[in-house]
Every structure is written in C-alpha cells, then in structure tokens.
C-alpha positions as CSV (number, residue, x, y, z in Angstrom):
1,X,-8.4,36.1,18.6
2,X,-8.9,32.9,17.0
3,X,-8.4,29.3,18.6
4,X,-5.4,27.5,16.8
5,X,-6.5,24.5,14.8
6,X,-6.6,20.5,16.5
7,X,-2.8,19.2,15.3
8,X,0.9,20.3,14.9
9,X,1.0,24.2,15.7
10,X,2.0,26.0,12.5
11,X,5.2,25.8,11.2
12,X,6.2,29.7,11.1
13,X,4.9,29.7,14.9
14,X,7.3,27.1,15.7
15,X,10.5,28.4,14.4
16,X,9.4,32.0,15.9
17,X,9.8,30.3,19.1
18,X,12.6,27.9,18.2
19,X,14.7,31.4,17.5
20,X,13.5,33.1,21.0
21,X,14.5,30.4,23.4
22,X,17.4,28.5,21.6
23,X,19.8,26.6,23.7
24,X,22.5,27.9,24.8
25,X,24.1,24.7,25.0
26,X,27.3,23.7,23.1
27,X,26.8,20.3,23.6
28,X,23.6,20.4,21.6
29,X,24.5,19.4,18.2
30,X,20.3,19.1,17.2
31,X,18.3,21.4,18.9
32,X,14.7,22.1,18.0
33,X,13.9,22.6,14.3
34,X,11.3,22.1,12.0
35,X,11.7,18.6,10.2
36,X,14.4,17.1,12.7
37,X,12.6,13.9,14.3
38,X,14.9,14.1,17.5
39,X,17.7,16.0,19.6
40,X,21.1,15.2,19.5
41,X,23.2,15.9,22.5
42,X,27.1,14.9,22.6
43,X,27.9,12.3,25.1
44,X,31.8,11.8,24.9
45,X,32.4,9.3,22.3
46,X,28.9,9.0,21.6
47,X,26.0,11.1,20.8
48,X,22.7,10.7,23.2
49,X,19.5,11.0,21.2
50,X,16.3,12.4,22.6
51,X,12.6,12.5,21.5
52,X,9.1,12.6,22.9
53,X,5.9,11.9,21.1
54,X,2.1,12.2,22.6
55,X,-0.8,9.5,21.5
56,X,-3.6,12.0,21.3
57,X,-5.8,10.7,17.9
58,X,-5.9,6.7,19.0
59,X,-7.3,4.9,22.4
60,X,-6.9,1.2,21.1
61,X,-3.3,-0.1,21.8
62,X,-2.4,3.6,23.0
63,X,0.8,2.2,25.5
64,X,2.5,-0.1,22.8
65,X,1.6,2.8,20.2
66,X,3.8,5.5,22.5
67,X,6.7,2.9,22.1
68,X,6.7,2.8,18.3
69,X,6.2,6.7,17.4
70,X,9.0,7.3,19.4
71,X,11.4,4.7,18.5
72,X,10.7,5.6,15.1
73,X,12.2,8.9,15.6
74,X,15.1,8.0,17.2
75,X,15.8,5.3,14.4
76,X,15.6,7.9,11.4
77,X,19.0,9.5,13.6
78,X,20.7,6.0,13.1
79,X,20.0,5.4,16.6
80,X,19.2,2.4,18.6
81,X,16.3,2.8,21.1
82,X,17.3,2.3,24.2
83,X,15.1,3.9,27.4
84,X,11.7,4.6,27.6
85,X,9.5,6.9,30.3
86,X,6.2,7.2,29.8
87,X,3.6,10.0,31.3
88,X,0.1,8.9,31.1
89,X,-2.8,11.1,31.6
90,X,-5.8,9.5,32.2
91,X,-10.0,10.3,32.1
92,X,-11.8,11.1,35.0
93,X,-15.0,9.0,35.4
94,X,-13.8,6.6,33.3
95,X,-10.3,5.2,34.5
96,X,-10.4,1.8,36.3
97,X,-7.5,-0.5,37.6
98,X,-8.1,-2.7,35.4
99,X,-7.4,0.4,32.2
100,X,-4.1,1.4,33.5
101,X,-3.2,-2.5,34.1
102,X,-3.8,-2.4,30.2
103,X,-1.9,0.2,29.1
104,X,1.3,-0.6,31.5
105,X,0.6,-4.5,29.7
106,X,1.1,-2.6,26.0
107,X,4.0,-0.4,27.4
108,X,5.8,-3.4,28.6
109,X,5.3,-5.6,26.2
110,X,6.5,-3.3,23.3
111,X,9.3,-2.5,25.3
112,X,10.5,-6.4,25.8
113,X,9.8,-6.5,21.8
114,X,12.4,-3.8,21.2
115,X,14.6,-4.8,24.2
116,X,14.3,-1.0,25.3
117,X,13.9,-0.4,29.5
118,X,11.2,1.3,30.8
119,X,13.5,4.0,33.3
120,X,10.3,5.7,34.2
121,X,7.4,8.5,33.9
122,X,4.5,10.0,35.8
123,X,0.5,8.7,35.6
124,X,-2.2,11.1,37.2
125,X,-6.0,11.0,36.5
126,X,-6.9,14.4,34.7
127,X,-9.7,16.5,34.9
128,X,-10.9,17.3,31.2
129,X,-10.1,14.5,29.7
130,X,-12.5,12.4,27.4
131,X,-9.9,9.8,26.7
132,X,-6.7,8.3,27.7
133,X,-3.2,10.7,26.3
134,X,0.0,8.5,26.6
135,X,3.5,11.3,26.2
136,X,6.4,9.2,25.4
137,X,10.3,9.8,26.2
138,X,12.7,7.9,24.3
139,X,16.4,8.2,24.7
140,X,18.9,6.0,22.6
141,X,22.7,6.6,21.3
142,X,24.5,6.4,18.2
143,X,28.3,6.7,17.4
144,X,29.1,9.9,16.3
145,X,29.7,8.9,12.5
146,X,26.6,7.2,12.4
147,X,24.6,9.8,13.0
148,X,22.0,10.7,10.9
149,X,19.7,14.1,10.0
150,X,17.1,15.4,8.6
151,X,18.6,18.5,6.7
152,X,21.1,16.2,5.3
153,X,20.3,15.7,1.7
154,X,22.3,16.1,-1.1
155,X,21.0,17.3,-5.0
156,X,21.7,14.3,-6.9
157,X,20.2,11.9,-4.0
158,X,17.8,9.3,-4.9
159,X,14.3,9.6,-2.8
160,X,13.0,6.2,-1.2
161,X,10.3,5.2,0.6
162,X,9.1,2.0,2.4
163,X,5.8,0.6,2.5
164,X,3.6,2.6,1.5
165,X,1.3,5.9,2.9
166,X,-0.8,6.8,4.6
167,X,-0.2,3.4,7.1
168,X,-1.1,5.0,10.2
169,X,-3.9,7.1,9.0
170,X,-5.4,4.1,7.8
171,X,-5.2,1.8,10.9
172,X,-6.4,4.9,12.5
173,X,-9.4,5.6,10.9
174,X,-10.5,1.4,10.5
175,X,-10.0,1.4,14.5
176,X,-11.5,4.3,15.4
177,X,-14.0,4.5,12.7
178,X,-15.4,1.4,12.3
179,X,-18.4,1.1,13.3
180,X,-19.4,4.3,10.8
181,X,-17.5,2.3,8.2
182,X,-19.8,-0.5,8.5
183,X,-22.4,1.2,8.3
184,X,-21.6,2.9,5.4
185,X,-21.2,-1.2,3.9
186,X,-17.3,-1.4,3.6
187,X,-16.3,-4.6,3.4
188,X,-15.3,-6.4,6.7
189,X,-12.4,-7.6,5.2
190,X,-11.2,-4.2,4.1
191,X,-11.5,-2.8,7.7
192,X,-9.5,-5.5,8.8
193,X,-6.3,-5.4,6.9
194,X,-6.5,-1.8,7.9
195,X,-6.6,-2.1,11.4
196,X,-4.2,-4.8,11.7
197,X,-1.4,-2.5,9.6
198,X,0.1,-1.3,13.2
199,X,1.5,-5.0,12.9
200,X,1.6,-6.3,9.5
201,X,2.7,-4.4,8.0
202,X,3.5,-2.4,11.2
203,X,4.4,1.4,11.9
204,X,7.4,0.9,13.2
205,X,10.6,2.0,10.9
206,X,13.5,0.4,13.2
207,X,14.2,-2.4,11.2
208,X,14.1,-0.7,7.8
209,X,16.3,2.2,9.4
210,X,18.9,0.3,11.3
211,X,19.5,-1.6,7.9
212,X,19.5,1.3,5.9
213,X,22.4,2.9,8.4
214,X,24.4,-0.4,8.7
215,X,24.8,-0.8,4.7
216,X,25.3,2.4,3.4
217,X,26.0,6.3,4.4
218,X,22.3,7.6,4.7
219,X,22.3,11.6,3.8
220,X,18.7,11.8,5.6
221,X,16.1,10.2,6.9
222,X,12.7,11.6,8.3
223,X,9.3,10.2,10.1
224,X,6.4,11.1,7.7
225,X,4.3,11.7,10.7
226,X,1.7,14.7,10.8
227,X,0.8,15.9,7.4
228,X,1.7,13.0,5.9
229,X,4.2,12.3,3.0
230,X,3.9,15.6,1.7
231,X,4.5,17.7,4.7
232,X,7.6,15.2,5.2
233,X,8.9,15.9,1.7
234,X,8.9,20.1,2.6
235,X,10.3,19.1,5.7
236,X,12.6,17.7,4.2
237,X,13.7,19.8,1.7
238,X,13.4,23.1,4.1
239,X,16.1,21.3,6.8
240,X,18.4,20.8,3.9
241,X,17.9,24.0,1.7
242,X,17.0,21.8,-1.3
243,X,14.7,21.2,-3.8
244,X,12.5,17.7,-4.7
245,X,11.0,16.2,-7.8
246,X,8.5,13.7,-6.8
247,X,7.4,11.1,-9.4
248,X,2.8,11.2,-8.1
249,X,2.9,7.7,-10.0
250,X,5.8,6.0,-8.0
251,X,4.5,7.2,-5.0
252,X,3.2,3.9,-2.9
253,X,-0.5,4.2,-2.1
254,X,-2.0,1.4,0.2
255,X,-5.3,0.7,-1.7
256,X,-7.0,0.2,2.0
257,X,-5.5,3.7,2.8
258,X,-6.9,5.1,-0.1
259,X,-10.3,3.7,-0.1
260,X,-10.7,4.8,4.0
261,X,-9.2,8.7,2.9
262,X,-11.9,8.7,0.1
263,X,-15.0,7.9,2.0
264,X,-14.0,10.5,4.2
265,X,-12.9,13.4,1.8
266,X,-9.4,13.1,3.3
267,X,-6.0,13.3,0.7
268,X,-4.0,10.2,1.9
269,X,-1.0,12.5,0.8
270,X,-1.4,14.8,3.8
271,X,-2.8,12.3,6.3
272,X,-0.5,10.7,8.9
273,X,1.9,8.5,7.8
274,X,4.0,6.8,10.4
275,X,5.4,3.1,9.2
276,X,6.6,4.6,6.1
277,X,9.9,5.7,5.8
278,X,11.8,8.7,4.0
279,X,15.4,8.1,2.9
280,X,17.8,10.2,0.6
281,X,20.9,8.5,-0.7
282,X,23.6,8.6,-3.4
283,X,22.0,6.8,-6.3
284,X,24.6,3.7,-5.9
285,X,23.9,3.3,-2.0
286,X,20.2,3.7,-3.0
287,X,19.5,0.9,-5.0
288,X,22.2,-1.2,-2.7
289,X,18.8,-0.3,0.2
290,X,16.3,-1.2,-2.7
291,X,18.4,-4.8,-2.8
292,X,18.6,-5.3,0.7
293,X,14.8,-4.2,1.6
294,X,13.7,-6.4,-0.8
295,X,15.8,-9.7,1.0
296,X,14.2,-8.6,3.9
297,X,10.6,-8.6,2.5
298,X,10.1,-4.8,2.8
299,X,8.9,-3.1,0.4
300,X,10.9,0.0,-0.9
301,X,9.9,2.2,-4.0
302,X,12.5,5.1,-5.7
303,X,10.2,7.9,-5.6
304,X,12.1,11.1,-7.0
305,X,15.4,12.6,-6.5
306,X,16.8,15.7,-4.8
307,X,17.6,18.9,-7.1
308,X,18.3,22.6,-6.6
309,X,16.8,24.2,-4.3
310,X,15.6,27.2,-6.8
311,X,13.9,24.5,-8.1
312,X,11.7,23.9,-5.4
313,X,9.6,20.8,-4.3
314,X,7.1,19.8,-6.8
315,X,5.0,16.4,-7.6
316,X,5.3,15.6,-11.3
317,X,2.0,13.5,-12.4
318,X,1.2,12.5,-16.1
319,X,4.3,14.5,-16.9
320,X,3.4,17.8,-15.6
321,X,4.9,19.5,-12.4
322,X,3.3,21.5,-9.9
323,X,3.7,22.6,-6.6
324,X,3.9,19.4,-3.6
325,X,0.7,20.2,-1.8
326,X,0.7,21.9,1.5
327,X,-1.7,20.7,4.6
328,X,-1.6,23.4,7.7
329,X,-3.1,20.7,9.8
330,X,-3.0,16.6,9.3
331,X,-6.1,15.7,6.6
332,X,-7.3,13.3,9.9
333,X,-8.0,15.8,12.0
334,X,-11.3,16.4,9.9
335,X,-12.3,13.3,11.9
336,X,-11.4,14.2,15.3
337,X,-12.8,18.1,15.6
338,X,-10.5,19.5,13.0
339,X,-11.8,22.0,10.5
C-alpha cells in the first residue's frame, strides 16, 4: 500500500471517517466537515467555538504563527478569539532553553496583541523530529445570531476576497527559501516584502472578519488555507450545495506571490493562502463590506458570484469557463517532500 502524500489527507478520506465516528452530541451544532474552519458547540445563550491548527511547513515565528491560523478560523464563524493552549513538540538534539524561551516569547506576545489568554497546553522534546511543530487550540464565542458558516451561501451572493493570494505561501517560501532564492539572483527587495507579508500585510483575517460580521449579515465565510483559493472556493461550494462563477481576471494576485510560485513551478491558485479572506453576501451588504474595507485600508476585490449548483464551480478567463482547478495536496508541498 502506498504512503499518503505530505499535507491535508484527502477529502473523500475525511468525510469517510467524518460519517463513521459522528458525534453523538445534540449540543453540537458544527461538527466535523469538509470546508467548516471550526466547531460550534451551544453554550446557553451563546455558542462556544472550537478550532485547532498545527505549524508544520514554517520554523521562523512558528509560536506567534499558531496564534494567527487559529484565530483566523474562529473569526470566519463571527467569533471573537478568546483562549489559547498550545502543544509544542520540539527536536531532539537541537532544542535549547533558550528555543523554547523563543517560542513562549512569540506565543505571548501574539496573545497580548489579540487580548486572547493563554489557558494552557503541553511541551515535550520528541524523538523524530527535524524541526520545531507548534498544535494550536483556540476557543472563542459568538451570540447565537451571529454566527457564521461555511455551507452558508446563497445563489445570487456576491464573492469577495481580501488582500490578495497566495499571502502565506509567499512569506513562506521567501522565509524558508531564501537563501535558494538568492542564489537563483531575485532581488533582495523582492524577498523582503515577501517575508515581511505575515505583518504587512499580515495573515491574520480578524479585523476584516469582525467588520464584515458587525455591518452586515455574512452568508459564509472560509480560511483559504491548504490548497489555496481554489480548494477554498470547492470548499465552499460543496458545504453549501452550490455552484460558483469565478471572474480568473478579478482574482487578486500578489505579484511577489506570483513571481516566488513561478520560480518554483508552483500555481499560486492552489498554494496556501491564509491572510486572504472568502466572504459571500447579498450583492447590497457586499458592496456596503467593499465601502467599509476600503475606510479601513484593506483591500477587498468582488470576485464572482454564487449560482446553481448544476452549474458547478468554474473560473471564467478571457471569456471562457472551465472547470476551478483541483489540487489533492497544497502546490507548497513540492518544496517540503511533497510529490
């Protein structure tokens, strides 16, 4: 038999399993499914919101990078991060004090930035390790009409996205990559604006989410996260039994993102894409988010709309429609061991 590929296991896996151990919990109103960022469980008046995210491709920043990923998903629910835990597993050979002082710097200073309280966790040296793995825990609440899903979207909704793709791909392969990218005589300049997009213009979605939810009733959000923006956009469209029309053109490609994809034969459509964000809206409430992004110097493009779902999801360039492009494994993990 086959090993599985490095990355998310395959989706058809995943819901075979999702199906054998579902819970049998009537307080879960989000269980586990393919597209939804987080678990919903009800709470009295309130719903609590649960996620948990590894850092498995980066080493540089790795603590304050578990605190973003996960907050992220918790903010595409309409939910305000809240409590953190954090297990970190850490190299043998190569852990110091001085490493784990770092990482537990990172962790805390990302949670003072998002006032969310570090409630706990594990840390263990482990044998087989080549680098440091930081799992994050993140728990926040939402009211329960606040709340916000993935399989949510309506036909006639308006597709937006902020920022731009792949964001995270591209700080990823400028930090990790960077020596090789010198070498190969990319411009220093280049390199930098790509590492420094985990802060400017940063991967984390809270602000753009929390005002999205505050102004207007948000049929969906999702995390474009492994796969990038086009596994997002199936996800998407599977959790709400719809169909998408995706404008190629309007689609917001960060030249440094693109440039970093080509020299390594990777399609920044399928390559990992947290700091953008998904939304689906009534047309009215989506150009209301346009407005209101745009105060708030963020920038937000209309990228399709939702339609049938007999219609399926298909990418529209130069005029002509064709299927959205599949990826059974994130295009970055060509870099990292991946076939």
């Amino acid at each position: 038999m086959p090993n599985l590929p490095v990355g998310k296991l395959r989706a058809d896996v995943l819901e075979r399993l999702f199906e054998k151990f579902a819970p049998g919990d009537a307080r879960v109103v989000v269980g586990p499914k393919i597209g939804e960022d987080a678990a919903v469980i009800e709470m009295g008046d309130r719903y609590l919101v649960a996620t948990t995210d590894p850092i498995t491709f980066v080493t540089d920043e790795i603590g304050w990078y578990a605190l973003q990923v996960n907050a992220n998903d918790l903010a595409v629910r309409g939910a305000r991060p809240r409590w953190f835990l954090a297990t970190l597993l850490l190299p043998e050979r190569a852990t110091t004090d001085a490493l784990v002082e770092q990482i537990f710097s990172q962790i805390g200073q990302a949670c003072a930035e998002m006032e969310v309280a570090l409630v706990g966790g594990h840390t263990e040296v482990t044998h087989g390790l080549d680098r440091p793995i930081v799992v994050g825990t993140m728990l926040g609440e939402v009211a329960r009409d606040r709340l916000v899903t993935t399989r949510g979207a309506r036909v006639g909704d308006m597709l937006l996205l902020t920022k731009g793709v792949p964001l995270e791909g591209a700080a990823i392969i400028a930090r990790e990559k960077e020596a090789e990218l010198v070498r190969r005589g990319l411009l220093p300049s280049l390199i930098r604006r790509a590492r420094d997009f985990l802060h400017r213009p940063g991967i984390s979605v809270v602000p753009e989410a929390m005002l999205a939810a505050e102004l207007a009733p948000v049929h969906s959000m999702h995390d474009p996260t492994e796969g990038g923006i086009a596994t997002a956009l199936t996800e998407m469209a599977r959790a709400s039994e719809v169909g998408l029309r995706v404008e190629r053109e309007r689609i917001p490609l960060l030249p440094e993102g693109e440039r970093l994809c080509r020299e390594f034969g990777l399609d920044p459509l399928g390559t990992i894409a947290s700091g953008a964000l998904l939304l689906a809206l009534a047309p009215a409430d989506a150009a209301l988010v346009l407005h209101a992004c745009a105060r708030e110097g963020i920038d937000c493009a209309f990228i399709g709309q939702v339609v049938p779902e007999r219609e399926g999801v298909t990418l529209v360039e130069g005029g002509r429609a064709r299927p959205m492009p599949t990826f059974a494994q994130d295009e970055i993990t060509k870099l990292f061991g991946g076939s």
